[in-house]
N, C-alpha and C positions, 0 to 999 in steps of 0.2 A: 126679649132674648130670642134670635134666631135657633131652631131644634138642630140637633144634629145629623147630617145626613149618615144614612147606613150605605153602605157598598158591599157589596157581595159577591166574592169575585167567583171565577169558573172552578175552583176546586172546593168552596164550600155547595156550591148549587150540586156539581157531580157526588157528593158525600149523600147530600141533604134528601136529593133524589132517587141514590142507591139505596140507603136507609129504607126512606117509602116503598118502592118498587119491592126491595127483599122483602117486609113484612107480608105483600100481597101475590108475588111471584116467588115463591122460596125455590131459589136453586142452591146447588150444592158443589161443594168441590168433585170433580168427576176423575180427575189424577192428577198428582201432584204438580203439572203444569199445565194445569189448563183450571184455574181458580174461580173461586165467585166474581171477586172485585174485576179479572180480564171480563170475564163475559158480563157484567155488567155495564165494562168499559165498550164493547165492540156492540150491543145494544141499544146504549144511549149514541154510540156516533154513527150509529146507523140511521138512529130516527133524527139524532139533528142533522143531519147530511140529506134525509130525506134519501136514502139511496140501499141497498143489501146486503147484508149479513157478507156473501163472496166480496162485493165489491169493496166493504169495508176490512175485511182480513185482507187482502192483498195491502191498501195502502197503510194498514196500523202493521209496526214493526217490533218484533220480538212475543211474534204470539208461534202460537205451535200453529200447524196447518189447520185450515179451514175445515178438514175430516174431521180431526180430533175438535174442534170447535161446534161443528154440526152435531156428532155424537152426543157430544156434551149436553146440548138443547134436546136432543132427544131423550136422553136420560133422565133426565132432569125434569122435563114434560111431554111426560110419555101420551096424555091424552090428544096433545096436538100430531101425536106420527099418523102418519098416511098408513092407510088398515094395506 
């Protein structure tokens, strides 16, 4: 009997990965629009894009501006801000 194959499509691997990542990077909601799951979203299509944080807020749509996005990381992980 041939097994059966598993498939996994792009919205359980972005869940699966959010999951992980939150347990080890805990960020938090920083104002009511600007969420964990966005910045988890503009994160992970940063690094699969291979490209930055700016360049990836301009082309993802219906995020709050890149300030409030930057903020956000900075609050969020305050040991990474520039002294």
């Amino acid at each position: 009997m041939r097994p059966h194959d598993h498939t996994v499509n792009r919205h359980q691997v972005h869940r699966s990965a959010t999951t992980c990542l939150q347990e080890h990077v805990p960020l938090s909601d920083y104002k009511r629009k600007v969420t964990v799951p966005m910045l988890w979203a503009v994160l992970l299509t940063a690094a699969v894009e291979v490209t930055s944080i700016h360049a990836t807020c301009q082309r993802l749509t219906d995020l709050p501006s890149e300030e409030e996005i930057r903020k956000t990381f900075l609050a969020c992980l305050p040991e990474f801000a520039e002294p």
